[in-house]
C-alpha positions as a printed Julia matrix, in Angstrom:
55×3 Matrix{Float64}:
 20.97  102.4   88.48
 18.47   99.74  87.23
 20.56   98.66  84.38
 23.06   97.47  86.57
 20.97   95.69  89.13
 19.11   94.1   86.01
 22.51   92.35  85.29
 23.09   89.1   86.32
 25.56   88.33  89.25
 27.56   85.84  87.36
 28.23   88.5   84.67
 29.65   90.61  87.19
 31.62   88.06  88.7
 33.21   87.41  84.95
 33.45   90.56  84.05
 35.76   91.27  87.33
 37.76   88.13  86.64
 38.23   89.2   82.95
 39.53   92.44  84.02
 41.81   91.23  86.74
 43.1    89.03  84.38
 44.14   91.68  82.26
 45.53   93.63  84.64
 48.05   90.73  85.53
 49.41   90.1   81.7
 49.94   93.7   81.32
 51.9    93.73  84.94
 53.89   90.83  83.56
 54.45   92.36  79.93
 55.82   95.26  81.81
 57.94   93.13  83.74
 59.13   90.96  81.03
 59.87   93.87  78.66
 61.99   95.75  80.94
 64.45   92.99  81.46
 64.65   92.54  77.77
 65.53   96.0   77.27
 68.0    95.85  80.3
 69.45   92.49  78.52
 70.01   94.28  75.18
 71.76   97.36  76.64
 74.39   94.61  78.88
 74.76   92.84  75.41
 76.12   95.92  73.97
 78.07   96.88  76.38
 79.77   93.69  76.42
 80.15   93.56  72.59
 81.45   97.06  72.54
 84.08   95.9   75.97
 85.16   92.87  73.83
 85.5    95.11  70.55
 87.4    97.83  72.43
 89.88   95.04  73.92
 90.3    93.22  70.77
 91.65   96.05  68.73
């Protein structure tokens, strides 16, 4: 319980910024990945539509 009190305020302060901070990239990875999956599957469903309709 010491050790933490002996740590400075500002640290803390960073430290819950840096973390935060983190938090939101991974939240918008996750966001950012999912529609690039969902926008390769409609790509190949429109490739295999126009393939199908071509022959």
């Amino acid at each position: 319980m010491r050790l933490f009190r002996s740590i400075p305020r500002n640290v803390w302060i960073l430290g819950l910024v840096s973390l935060l901070t983190d938090v939101g990239v991974e939240m918008i990875y996750a966001l950012l990945s999912t529609q690039s999956e969902l926008i390769t599957q409609i790509d190949i469903i429109i490739n295999k539509t126009i393939k199908l309709c071509s022959e």
